[in-house]
C-alpha positions in Angstrom: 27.4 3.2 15.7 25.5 4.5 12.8 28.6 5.6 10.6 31.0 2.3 11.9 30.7 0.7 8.6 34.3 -0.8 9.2 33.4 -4.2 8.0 33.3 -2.9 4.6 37.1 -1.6 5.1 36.3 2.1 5.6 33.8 4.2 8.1 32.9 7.1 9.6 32.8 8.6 5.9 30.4 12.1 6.5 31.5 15.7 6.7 30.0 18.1 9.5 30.0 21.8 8.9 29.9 23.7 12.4 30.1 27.5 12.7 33.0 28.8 13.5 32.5 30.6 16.4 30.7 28.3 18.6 31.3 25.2 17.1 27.6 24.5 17.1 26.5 22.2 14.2 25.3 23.5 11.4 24.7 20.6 8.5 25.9 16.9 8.0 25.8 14.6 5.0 27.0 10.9 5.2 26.9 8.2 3.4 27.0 4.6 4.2 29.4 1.8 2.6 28.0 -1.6 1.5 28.7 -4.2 -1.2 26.6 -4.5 -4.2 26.2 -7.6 -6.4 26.7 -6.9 -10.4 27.1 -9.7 -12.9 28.6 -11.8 -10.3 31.6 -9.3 -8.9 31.1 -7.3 -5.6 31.9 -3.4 -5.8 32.4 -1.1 -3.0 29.3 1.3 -3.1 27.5 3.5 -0.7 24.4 4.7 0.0 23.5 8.4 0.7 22.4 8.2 4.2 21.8 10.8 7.0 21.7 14.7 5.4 20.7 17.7 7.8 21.0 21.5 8.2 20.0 23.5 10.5 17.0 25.7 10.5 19.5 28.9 10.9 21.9 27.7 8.4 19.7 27.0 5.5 20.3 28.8 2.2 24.0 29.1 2.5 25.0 26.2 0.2 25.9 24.0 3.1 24.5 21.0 1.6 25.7 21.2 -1.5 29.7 22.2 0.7 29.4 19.0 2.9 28.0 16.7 0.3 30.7 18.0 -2.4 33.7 16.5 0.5 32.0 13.8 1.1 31.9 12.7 -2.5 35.4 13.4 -2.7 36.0 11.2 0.5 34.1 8.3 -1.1 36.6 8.7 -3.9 39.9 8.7 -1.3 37.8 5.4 0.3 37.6 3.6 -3.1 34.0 4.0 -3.3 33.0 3.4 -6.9 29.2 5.1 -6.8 26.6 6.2 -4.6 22.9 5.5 -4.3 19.9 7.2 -2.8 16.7 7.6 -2.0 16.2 11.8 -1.7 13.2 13.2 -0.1 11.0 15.9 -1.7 13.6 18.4 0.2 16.9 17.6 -0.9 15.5 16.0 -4.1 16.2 19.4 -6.4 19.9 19.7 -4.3 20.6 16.3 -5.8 20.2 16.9 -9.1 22.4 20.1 -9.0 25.1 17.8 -7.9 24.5 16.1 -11.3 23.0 13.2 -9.9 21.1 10.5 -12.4 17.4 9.5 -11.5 17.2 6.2 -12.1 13.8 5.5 -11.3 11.2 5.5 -8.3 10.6 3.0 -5.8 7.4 0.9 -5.5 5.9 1.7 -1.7 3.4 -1.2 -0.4 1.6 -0.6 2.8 -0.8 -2.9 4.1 -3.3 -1.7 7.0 -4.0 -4.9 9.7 -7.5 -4.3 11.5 -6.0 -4.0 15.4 -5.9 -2.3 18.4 -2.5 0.0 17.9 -0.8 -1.4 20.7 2.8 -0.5 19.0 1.9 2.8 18.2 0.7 3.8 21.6 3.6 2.3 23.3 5.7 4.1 20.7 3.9 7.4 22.7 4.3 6.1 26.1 7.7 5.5 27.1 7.6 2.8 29.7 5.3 0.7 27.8 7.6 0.6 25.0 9.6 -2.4 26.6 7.0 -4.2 27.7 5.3 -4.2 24.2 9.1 -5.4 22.4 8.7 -8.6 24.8 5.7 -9.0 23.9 6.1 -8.7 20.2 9.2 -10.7 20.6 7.6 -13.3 22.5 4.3 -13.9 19.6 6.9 -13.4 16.5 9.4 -15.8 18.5 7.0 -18.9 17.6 8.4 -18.3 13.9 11.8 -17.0 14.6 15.0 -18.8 13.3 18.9 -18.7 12.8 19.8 -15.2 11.9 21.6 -15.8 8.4 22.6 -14.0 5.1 20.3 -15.3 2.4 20.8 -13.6 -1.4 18.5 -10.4 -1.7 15.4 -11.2 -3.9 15.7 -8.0 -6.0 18.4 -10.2 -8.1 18.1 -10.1 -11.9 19.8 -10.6 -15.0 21.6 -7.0 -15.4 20.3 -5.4 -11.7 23.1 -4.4 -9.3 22.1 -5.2 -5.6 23.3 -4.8 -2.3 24.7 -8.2 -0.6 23.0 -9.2 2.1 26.6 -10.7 3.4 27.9 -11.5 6.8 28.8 -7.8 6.8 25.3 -6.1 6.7 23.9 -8.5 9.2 27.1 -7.5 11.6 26.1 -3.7 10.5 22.2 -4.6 11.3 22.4 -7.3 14.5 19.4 -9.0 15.5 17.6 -7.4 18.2 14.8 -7.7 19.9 13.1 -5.1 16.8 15.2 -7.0 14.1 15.1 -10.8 13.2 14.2 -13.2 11.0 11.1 -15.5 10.5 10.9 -18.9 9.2 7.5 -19.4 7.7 6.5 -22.4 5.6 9.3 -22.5 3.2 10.8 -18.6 3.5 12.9 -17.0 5.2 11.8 -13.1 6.0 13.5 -10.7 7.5 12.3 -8.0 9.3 12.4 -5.1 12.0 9.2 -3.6 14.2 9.2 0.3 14.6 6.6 2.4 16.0 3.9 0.6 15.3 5.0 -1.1 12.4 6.0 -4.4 10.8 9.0 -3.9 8.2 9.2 -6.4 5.5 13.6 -6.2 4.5 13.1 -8.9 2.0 11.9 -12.3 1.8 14.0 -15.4 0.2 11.2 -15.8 -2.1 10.1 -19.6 -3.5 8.7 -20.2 -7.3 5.6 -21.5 -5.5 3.7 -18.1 -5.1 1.1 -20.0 -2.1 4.8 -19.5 -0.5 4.5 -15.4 -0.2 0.6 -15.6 0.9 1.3 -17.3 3.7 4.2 -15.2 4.6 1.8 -12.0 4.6 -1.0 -14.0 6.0 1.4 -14.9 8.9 2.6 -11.7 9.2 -1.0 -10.3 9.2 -1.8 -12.7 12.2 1.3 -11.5 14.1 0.5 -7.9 13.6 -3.0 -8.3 14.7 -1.6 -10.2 18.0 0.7 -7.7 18.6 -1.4 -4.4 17.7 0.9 -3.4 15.2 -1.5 -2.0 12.6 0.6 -1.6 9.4 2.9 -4.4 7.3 5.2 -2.3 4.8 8.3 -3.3 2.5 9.8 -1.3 0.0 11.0 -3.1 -3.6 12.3 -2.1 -6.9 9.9 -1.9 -9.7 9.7 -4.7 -11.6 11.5 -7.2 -9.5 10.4 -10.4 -8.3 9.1 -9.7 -5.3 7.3 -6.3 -7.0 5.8 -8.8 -9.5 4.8 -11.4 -7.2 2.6 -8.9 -5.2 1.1 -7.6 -8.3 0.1 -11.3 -9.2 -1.2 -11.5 -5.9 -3.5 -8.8 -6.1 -1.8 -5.8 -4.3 -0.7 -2.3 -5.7 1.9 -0.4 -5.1 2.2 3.5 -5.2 5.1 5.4 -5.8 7.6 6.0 -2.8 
């Protein structure tokens, strides 16, 4: 389900390397169509997604050998570029492949004073459903239609991925993932482990707007036990520069 990007006309584009005479798996790298927005024409883009290789097959190139076909792939697909977000480990295996680092991401994490109820149930198996209805059931009071709305990271020059009919097909509602109508914005986002996930917010000019949003999202997290509200955002975008205004600071992610 992970690689079905179909909607965006090509899927399943990834290359696994297994050894030869077992056939186990030995290292993957995919990537993960989408449309991004750029001066008001869509381009087929992807992002670099799920990259792996196993502890015995390490040091043997393997990343670089799968990511190399899958590149050329991507070029077969019609895929114009690719983006990512590279950990500390395949950072350096990046740049070999002559990628461009275009910046770092801002990383804001807000703690909620709660009893962990999502983490532990996170731990606990069984309780894990029981904790989603409940979640579901205190976030529900805000819930609404489940909708594309334009992704707040827009700018004069920025290329961003479309939050279209086709990502929200891609990434269904759930009873993890949905959106929230509160005062005048629409937020979307996801509970994991513990954790609230800000997606993006259809952000106002009124900045009162975005207060009560976290506010709100505060309350639900302290309802719920979920003891951290996250989002990640580009530096210097909108929402980055409303949260600044607002008194909050980001660190580098």
């Amino acid at each position: 389900n992970l690689f079905d990007t179909t909607a965006w006309g090509t899927s399943y584009v990834a290359y696994l390397a297994c050894k030869r005479d077992r056939g186990d798996a030995a290292a993957f790298y995919g990537i993960f169509p989408c449309y991004v927005e750029y001066h008001g024409k869509k381009y087929l883009a992807a992002q670099s997604g799920s990259t792996m290789t196993h502890t015995k097959h390490r040091k043997k190139g393997l990343f670089y050998r799968t990511a190399k076909k899958t590149f050329e792939l991507a070029r077969e697909e019609g895929i114009g570029f690719i983006f990512g977000f590279p950990n500390p480990t395949s950072y350096p295996g990046f740049m070999k492949m002559e990628w461009s680092h275009d910046g770092n991401i801002s990383s804001y994490k807000l703690l909620i004073p709660t009893v962990p109820l999502g983490y532990l149930a996170n731990k606990v198996k069984f309780l894990e459903p029981l904790y989603r209805r409940w979640f579901g059931f205190v976030a529900g009071h805000w819930k609404t239609e489940y909708r594309p709305f334009p992704n707040s990271a827009r700018g004069e020059g920025v290329g961003t991925v479309c939050h279209d009919e086709a990502l929200l097909a891609y990434k269904p509602e759930n009873d993890t993932r949905f959106m929230l109508r509160i005062g005048k914005s629409l937020v979307w986002i996801n509970q994991r482990a513990g954790r609230i996930g800000i997606g993006d917010i259809e952000l106002t000019d009124d900045i009162h707007d975005l207060k009560k949003v976290l506010r709100t999202l505060k309350l639900i997290g302290f309802l719920t036990g979920s003891f951290q509200l996250s989002t990640y955002v580009s530096p210097g975008c909108r929402l980055d520069q409303h949260l600044r205004d607002i008194g909050y600071r980001a660190r580098q992610g």
